[in-house]
Backbone as CSV, one residue per row, in Angstrom:
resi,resn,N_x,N_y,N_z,CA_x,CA_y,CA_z,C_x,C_y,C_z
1,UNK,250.225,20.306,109.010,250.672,21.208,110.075,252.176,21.407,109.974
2,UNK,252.496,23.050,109.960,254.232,22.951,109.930,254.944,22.454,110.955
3,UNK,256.052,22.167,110.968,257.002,21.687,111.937,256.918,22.644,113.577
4,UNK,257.168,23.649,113.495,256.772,24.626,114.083,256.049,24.327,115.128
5,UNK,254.535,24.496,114.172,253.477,24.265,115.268,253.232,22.624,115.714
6,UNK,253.711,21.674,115.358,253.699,20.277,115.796,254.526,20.139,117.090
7,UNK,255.607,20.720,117.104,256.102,20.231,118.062,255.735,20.153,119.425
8,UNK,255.419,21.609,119.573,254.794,21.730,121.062,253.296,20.983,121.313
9,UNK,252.390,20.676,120.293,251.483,19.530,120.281,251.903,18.233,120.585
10,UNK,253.296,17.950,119.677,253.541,16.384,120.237,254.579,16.530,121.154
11,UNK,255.071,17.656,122.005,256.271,17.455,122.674,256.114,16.500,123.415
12,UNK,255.089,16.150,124.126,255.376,14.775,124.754,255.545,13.662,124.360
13,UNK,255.195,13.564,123.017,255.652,12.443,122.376,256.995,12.104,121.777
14,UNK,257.941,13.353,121.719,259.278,13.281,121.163,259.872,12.982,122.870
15,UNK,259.549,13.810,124.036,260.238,13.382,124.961,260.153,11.804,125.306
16,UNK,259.125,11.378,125.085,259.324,10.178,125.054,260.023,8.708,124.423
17,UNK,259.761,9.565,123.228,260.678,9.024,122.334,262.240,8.775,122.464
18,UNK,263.089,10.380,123.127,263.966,10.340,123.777,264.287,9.490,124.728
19,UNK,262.989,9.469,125.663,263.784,9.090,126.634,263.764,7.084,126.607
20,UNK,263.077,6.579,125.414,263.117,5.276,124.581,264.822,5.443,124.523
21,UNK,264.759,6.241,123.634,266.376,6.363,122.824,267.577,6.024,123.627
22,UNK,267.622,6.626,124.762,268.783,6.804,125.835,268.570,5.507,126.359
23,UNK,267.290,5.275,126.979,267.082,3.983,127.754,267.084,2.424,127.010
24,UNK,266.889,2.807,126.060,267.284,0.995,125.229,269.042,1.224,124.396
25,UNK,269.393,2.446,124.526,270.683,2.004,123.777,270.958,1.184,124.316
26,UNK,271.753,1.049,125.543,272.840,0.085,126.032,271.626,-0.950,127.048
27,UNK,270.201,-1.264,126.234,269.309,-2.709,127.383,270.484,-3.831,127.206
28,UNK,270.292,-4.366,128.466,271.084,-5.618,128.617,272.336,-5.369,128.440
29,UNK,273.168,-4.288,128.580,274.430,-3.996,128.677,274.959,-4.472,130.318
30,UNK,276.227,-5.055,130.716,276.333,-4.950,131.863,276.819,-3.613,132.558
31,UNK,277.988,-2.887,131.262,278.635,-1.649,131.761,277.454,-0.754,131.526
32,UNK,276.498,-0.753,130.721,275.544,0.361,130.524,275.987,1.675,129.839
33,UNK,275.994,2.587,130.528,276.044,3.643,129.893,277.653,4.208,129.974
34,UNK,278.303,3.309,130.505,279.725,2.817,130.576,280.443,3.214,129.419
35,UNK,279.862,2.397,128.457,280.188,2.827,127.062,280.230,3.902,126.097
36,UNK,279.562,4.345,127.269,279.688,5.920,126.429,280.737,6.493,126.178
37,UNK,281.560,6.241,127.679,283.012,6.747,127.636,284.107,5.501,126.838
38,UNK,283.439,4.365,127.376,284.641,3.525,127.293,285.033,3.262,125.951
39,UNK,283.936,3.379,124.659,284.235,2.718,123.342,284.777,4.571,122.556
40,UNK,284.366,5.714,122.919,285.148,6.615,122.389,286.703,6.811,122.940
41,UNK,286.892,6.571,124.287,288.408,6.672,125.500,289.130,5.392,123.936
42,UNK,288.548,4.387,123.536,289.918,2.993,122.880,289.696,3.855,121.866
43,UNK,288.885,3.876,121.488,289.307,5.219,120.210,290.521,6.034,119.982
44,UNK,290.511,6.937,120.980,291.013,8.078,121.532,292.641,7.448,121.495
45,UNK,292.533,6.549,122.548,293.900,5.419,122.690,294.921,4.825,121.751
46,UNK,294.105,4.207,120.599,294.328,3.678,119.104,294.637,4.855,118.463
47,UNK,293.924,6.049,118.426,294.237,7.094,117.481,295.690,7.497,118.107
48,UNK,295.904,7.806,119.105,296.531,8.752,120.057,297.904,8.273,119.822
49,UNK,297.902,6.955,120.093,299.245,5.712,120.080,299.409,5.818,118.233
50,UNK,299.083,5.800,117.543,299.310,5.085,115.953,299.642,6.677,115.703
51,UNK,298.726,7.876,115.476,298.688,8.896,114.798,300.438,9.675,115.461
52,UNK,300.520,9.449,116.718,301.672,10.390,117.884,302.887,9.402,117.454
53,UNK,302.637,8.102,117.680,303.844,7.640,117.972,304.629,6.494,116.794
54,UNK,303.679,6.508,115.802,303.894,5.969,114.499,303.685,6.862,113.123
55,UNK,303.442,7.745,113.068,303.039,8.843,111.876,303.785,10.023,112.517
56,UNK,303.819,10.047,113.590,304.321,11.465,114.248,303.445,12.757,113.723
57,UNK,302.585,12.395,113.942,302.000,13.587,114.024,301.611,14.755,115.226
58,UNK,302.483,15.573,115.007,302.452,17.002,116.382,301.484,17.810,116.359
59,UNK,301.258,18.501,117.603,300.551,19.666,117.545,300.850,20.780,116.803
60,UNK,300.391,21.702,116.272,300.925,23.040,115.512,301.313,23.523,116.580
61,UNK,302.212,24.915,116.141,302.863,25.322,117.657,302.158,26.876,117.849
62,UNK,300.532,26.829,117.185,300.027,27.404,117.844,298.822,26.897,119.378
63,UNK,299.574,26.025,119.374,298.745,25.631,120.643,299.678,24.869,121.573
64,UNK,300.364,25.843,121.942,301.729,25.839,122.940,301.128,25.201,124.078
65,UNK,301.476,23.624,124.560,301.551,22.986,125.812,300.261,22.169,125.877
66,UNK,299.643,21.896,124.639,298.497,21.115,124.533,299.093,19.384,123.683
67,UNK,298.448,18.908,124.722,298.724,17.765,124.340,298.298,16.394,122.986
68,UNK,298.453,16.033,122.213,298.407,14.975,120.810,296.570,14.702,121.414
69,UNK,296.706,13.794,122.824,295.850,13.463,123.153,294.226,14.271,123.232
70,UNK,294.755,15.418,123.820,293.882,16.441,123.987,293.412,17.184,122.908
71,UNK,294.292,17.410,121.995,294.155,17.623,120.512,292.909,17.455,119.993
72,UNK,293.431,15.971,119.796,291.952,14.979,119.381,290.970,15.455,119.802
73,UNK,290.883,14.736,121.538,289.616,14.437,121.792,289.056,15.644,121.715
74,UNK,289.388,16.881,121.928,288.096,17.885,121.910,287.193,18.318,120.559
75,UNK,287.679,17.225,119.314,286.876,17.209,118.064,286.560,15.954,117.870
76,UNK,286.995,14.946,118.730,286.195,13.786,118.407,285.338,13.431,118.992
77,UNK,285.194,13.261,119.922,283.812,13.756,120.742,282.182,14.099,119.661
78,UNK,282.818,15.329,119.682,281.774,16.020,118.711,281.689,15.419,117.113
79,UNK,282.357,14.351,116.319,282.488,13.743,115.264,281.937,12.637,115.933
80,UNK,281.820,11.932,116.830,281.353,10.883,117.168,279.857,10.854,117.386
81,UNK,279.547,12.277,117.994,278.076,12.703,118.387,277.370,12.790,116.600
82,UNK,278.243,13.692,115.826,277.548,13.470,115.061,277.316,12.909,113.912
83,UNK,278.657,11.859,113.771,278.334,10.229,113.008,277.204,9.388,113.488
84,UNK,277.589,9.465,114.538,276.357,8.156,115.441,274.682,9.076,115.347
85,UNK,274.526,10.536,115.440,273.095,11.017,115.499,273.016,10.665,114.086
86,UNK,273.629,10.923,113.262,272.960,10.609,111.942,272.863,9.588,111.024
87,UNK,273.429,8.383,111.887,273.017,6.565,111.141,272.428,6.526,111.907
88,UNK,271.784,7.482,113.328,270.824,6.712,114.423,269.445,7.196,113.897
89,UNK,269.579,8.710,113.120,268.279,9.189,112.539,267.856,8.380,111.283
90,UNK,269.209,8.029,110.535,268.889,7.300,109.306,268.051,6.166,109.530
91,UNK,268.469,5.537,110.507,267.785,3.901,110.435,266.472,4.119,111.855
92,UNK,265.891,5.017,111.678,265.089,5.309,112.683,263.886,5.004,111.918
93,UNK,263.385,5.574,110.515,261.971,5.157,110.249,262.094,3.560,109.991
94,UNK,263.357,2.643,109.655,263.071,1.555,109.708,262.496,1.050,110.850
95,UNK,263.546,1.083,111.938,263.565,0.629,113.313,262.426,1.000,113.651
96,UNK,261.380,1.790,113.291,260.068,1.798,113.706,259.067,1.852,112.763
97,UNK,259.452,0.672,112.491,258.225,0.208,110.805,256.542,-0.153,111.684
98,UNK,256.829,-0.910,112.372,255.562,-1.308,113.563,254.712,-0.578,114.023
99,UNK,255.435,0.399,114.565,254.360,1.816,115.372,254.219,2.858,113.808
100,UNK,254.652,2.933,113.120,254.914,3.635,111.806,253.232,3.032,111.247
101,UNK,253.236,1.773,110.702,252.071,1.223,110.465,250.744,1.303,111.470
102,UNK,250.791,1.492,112.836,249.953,1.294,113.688,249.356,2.899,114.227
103,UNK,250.297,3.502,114.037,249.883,4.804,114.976,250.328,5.879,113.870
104,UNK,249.281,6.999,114.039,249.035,8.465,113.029,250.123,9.219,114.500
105,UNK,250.897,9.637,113.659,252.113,10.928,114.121,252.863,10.946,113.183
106,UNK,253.492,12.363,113.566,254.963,12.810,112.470,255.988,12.678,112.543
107,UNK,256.026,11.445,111.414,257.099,10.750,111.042,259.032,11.411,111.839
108,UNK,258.895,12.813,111.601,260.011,13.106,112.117,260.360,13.319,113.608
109,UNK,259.330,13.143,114.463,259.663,13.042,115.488,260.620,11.834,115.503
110,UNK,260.666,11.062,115.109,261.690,9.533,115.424,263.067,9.920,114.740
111,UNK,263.416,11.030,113.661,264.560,11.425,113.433,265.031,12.540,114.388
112,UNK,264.043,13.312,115.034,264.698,14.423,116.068,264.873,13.338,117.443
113,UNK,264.349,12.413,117.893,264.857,11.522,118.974,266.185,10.940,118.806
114,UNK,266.118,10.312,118.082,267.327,9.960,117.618,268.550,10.906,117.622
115,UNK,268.613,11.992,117.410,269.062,13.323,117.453,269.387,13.563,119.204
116,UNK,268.399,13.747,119.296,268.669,14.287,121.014,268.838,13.422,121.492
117,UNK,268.887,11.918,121.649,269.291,10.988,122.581,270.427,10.815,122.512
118,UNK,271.122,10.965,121.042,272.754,11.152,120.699,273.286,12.121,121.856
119,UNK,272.723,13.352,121.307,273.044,14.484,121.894,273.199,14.085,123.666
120,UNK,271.983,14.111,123.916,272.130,13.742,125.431,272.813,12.684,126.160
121,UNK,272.975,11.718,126.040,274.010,10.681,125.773,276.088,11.445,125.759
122,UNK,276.147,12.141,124.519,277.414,11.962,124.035,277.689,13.129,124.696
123,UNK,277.032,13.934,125.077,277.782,15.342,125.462,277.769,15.205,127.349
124,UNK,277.609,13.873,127.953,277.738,14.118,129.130,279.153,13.319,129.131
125,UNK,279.475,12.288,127.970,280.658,11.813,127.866,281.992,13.017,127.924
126,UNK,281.475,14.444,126.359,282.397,15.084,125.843,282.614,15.925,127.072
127,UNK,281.441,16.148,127.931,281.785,17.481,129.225,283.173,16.701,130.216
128,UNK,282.853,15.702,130.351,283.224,14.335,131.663,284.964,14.588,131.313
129,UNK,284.597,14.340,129.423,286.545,14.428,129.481,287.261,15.255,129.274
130,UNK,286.319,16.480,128.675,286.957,18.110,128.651,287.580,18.155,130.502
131,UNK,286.687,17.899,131.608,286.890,18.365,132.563,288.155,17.514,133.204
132,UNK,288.523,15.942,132.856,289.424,15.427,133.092,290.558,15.922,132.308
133,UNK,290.548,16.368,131.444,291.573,17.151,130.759,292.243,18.033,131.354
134,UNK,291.350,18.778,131.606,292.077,20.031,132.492,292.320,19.747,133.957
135,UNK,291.698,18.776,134.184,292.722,18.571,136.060,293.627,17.770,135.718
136,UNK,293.582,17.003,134.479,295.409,16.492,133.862,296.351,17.500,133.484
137,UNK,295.710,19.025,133.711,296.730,19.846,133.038,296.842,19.822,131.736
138,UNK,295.926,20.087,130.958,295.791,20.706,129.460,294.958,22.068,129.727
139,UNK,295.687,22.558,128.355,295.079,23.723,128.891,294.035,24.146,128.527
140,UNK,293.041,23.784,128.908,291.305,23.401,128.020,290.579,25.074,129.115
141,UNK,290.125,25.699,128.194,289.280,26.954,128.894,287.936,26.581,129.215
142,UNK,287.608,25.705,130.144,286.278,25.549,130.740,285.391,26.650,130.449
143,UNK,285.926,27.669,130.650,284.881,28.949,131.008,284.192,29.176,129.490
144,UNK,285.170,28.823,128.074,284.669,28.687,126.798,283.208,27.771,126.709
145,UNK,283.495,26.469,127.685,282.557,25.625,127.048,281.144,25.884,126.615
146,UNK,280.241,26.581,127.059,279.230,27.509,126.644,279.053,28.015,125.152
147,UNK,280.296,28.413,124.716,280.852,28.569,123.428,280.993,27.638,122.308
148,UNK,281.559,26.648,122.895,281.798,25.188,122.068,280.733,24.565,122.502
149,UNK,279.443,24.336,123.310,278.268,23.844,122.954,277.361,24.239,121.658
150,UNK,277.591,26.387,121.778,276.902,26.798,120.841,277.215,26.386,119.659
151,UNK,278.449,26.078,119.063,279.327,25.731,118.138,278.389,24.006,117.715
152,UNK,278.310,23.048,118.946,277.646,22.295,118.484,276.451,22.108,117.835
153,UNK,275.727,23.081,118.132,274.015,23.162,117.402,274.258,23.081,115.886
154,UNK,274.879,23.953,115.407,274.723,23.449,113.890,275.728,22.045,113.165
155,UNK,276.534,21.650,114.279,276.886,20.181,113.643,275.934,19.798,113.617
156,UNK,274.963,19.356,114.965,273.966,18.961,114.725,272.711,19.050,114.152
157,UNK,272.477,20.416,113.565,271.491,20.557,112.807,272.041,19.791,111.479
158,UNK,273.154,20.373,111.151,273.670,19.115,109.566,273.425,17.812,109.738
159,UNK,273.873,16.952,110.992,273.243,15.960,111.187,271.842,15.187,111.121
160,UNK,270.889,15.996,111.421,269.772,16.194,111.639,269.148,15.840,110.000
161,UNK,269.729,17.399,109.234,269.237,17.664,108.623,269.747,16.297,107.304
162,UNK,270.778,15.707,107.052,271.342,14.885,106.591,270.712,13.618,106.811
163,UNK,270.491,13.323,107.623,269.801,11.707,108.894,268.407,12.139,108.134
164,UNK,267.253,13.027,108.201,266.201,12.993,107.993,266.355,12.456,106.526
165,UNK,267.094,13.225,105.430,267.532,12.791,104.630,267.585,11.894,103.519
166,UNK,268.616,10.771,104.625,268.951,9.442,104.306,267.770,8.671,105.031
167,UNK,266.875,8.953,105.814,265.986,8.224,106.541,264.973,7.953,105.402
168,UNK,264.662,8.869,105.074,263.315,8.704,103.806,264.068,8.136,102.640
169,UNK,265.295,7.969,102.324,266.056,7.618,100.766,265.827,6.169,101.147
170,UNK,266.077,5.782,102.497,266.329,4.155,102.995,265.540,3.381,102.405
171,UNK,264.103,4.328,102.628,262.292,4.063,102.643,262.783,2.912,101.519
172,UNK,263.238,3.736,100.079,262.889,3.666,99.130,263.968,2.630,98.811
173,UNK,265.793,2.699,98.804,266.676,2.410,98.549,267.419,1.295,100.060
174,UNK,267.633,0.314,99.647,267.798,-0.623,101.558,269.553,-0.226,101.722
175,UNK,270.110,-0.036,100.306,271.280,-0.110,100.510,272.085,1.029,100.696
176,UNK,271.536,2.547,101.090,272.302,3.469,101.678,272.836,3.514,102.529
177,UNK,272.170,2.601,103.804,273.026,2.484,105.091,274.482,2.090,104.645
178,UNK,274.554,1.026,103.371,275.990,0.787,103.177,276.870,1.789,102.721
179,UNK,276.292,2.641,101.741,277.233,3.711,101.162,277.373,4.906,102.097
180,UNK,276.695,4.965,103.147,276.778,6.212,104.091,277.964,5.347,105.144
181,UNK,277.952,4.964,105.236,278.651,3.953,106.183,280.475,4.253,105.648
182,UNK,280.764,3.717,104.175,281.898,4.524,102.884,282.216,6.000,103.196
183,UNK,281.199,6.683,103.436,281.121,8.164,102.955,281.836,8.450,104.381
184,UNK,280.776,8.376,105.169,281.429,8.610,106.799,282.783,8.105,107.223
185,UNK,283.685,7.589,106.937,284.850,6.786,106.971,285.614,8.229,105.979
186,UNK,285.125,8.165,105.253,286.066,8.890,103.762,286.174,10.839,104.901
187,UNK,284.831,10.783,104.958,285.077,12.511,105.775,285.629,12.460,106.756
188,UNK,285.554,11.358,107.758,286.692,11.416,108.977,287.838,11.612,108.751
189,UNK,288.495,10.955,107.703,289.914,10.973,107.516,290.177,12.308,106.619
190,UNK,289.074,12.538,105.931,289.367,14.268,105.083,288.663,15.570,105.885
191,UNK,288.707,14.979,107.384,288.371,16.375,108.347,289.513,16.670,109.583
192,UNK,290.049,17.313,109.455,291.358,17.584,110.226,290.612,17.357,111.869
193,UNK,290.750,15.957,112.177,291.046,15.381,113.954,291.897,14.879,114.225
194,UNK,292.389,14.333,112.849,292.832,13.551,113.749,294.946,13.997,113.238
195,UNK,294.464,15.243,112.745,295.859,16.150,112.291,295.250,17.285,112.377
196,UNK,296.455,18.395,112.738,296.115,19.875,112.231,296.022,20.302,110.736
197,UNK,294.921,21.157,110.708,294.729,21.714,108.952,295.943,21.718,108.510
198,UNK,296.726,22.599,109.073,297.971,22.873,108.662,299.131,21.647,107.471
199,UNK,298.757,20.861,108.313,299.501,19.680,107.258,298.430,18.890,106.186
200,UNK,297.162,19.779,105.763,297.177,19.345,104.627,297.411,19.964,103.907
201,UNK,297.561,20.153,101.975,298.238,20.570,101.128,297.302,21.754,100.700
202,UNK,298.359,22.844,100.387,297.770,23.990,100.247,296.510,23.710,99.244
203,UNK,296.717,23.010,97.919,295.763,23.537,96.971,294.526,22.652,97.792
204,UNK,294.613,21.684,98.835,293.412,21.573,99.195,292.873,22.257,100.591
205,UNK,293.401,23.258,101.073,292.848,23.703,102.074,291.938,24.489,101.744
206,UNK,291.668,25.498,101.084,290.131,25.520,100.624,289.203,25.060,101.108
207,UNK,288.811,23.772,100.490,288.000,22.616,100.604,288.192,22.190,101.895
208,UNK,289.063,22.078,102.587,288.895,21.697,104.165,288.050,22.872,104.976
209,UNK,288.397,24.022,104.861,287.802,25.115,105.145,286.665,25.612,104.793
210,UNK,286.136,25.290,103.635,284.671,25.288,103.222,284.117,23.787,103.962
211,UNK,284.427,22.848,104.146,283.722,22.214,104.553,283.705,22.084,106.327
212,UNK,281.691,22.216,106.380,281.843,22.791,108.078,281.819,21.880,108.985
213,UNK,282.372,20.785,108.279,282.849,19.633,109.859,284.165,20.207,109.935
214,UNK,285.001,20.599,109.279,286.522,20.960,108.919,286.191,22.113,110.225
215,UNK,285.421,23.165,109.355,285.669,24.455,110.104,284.940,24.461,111.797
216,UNK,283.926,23.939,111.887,283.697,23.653,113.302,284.721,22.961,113.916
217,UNK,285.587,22.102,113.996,286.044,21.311,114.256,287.709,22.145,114.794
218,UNK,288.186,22.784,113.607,288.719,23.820,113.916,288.736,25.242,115.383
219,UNK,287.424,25.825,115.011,286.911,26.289,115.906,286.342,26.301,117.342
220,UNK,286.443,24.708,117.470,286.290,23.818,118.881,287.619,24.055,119.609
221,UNK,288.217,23.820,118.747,289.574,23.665,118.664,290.517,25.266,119.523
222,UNK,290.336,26.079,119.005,290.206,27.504,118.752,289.943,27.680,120.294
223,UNK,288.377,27.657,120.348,287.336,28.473,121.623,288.096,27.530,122.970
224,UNK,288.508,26.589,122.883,288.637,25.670,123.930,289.831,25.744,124.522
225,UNK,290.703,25.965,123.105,292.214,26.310,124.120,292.980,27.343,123.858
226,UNK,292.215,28.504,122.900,292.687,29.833,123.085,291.776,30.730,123.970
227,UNK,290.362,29.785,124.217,289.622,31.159,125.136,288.518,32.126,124.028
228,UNK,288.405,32.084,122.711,287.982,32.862,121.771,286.713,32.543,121.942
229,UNK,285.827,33.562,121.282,284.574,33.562,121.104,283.954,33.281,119.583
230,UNK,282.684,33.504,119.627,282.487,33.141,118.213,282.620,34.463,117.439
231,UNK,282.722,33.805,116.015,283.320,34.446,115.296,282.668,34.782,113.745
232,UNK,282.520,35.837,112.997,281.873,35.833,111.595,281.047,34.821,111.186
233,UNK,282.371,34.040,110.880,282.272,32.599,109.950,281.237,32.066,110.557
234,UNK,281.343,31.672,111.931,280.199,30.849,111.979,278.790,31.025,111.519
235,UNK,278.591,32.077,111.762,277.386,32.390,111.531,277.060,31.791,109.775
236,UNK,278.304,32.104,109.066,277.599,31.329,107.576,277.635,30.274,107.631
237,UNK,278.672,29.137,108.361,278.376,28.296,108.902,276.912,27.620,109.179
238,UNK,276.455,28.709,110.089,274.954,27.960,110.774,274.192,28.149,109.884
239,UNK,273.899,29.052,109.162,273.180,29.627,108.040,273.121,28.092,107.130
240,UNK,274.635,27.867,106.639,274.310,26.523,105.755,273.823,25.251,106.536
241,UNK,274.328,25.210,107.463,273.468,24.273,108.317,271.938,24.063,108.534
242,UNK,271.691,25.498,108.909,270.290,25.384,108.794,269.791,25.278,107.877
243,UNK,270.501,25.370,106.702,269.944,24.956,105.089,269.590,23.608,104.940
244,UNK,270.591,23.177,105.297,270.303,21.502,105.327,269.406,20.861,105.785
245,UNK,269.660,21.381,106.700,268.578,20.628,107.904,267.004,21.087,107.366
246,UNK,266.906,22.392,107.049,265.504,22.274,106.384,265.161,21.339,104.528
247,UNK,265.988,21.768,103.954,266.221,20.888,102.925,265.604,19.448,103.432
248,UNK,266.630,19.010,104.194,266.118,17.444,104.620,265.048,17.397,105.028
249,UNK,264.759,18.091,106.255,262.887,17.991,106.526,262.131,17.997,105.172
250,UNK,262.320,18.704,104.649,261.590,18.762,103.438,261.087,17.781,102.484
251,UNK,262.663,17.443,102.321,262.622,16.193,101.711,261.598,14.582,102.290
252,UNK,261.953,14.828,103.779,261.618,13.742,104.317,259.628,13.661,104.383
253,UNK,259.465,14.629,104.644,258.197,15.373,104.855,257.247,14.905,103.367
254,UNK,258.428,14.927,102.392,257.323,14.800,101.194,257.271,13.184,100.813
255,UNK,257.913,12.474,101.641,258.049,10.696,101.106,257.529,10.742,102.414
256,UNK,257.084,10.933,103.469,256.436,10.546,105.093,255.115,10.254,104.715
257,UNK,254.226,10.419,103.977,253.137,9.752,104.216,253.488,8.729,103.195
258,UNK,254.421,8.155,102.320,254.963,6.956,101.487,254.954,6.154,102.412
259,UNK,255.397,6.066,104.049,256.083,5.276,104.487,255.620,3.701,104.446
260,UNK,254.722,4.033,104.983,253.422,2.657,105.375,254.027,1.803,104.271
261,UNK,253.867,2.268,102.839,254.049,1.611,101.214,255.363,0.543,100.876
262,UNK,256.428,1.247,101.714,257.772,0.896,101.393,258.469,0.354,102.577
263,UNK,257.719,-0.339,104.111,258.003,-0.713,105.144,257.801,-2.031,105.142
């Protein structure tokens, strides 16, 4: 059965799945869902303090009266949502080797949970501090945010589509979680958050710009505190996104009935 038509057959089984996802992240936490804010905010803090006040790194001065702090967070947020959805999709057919062996369903429902529990989870964090932003006086265009959600769907479809991915490679290989773990570290620091494009070197801006954590990230950037709408690019943007993301189903789809074998 295609993806398509499964879903609305098992939708109750992915909502559930979800709502697993959200509800055991933080079991036995005392702050709970606390953390949502609190472990991206020392982030934010550490970056904010080292990158501003030891590297000196400024805002471009096309974004007249926006703050180092504010900078950041309105792309890290969304880098955080979608680092964490996609080691949460990766290690999802492990984490459910048990019901995997015991119960007939499709396998990818446990990589789209994983997915949306991120999602649902991280974006009540990213709304919470866009909106504290702007009663601190940054100049963040609320009225955009609609805009910069849409902007999020295809991070997260790359995510998605990446996580399904690495979920079925795991099946086979135990030690990708380690090299994705390398990789993710290496693109944070070669995706302009935690600096403006601007100061990296011409012959590599290109390559920052073809790559669409770069250019979303940018464009968050853009819609949020110039007010802009979407634009061309994205659309090839989503286009490759949605490439991925089917790619990966694909992929995953054709090692999913392996699983049982390699669990």
């Amino acid at each position: 059965m295609s993806p398509a038509l499964a879903v609305p057959r098992w939708g109750w089984l992915l909502a559930s799945f979800v709502r697993r996802e959200v509800l055991s992240r933080y079991a036995g936490s005392i702050t709970g869902l606390a953390w949502t804010f609190l472990h991206p905010l020392a982030q934010l803090a550490v970056f904010g303090f080292v990158f501003s006040h030891i590297f000196r790194v400024g805002v471009p001065a096309g974004y007249p009266g926006v703050g180092y702090t504010a900078f950041v967070a309105v792309v890290l947020w969304p880098w955080i949502m979608f680092s964490e959805g996609l080691q949460r999709a990766m290690g999802a057919v492990a984490a459910n080797a048990g019901l995997i062996r015991k119960v007939a369903f499709p396998h990818r429902l446990l990589v789209f949970s994983a997915i949306l529990g991120t999602c649902a989870v991280q974006l009540v964090g990213y709304v919470a501090v866009l909106v504290a932003l702007r009663v601190a006086g940054e100049p963040i265009h609320l009225a955009s945010l609609p805009v910069a959600l849409v902007l999020l769907v295809p991070y997260m479809l790359l995510a998605t589509g990446i996580g399904a991915f690495l979920a079925a490679l795991q099946t086979l290989l135990r030690d990708v979680e380690h090299v994705v773990q390398v990789v993710l570290q290496v693109l944070f620091y070669a995706t302009p958050i935690l600096y403006p494009a601007t100061l990296v070197p011409e012959s590599m801006r290109r390559i920052v710009a073809d790559n669409p954590l770069g250019w979303i990230s940018e464009r968050l950037r853009e819609v949020l505190f110039h007010g802009s709408g979407l634009a061309a690019g994205d659309a090839l943007i989503t286009l490759f996104c949605v490439a991925v993301f089917l790619a990966g189903l694909w992929f995953f789809e054709r090692l999913s009935p392996h699983f049982e074998d390699f669990l």
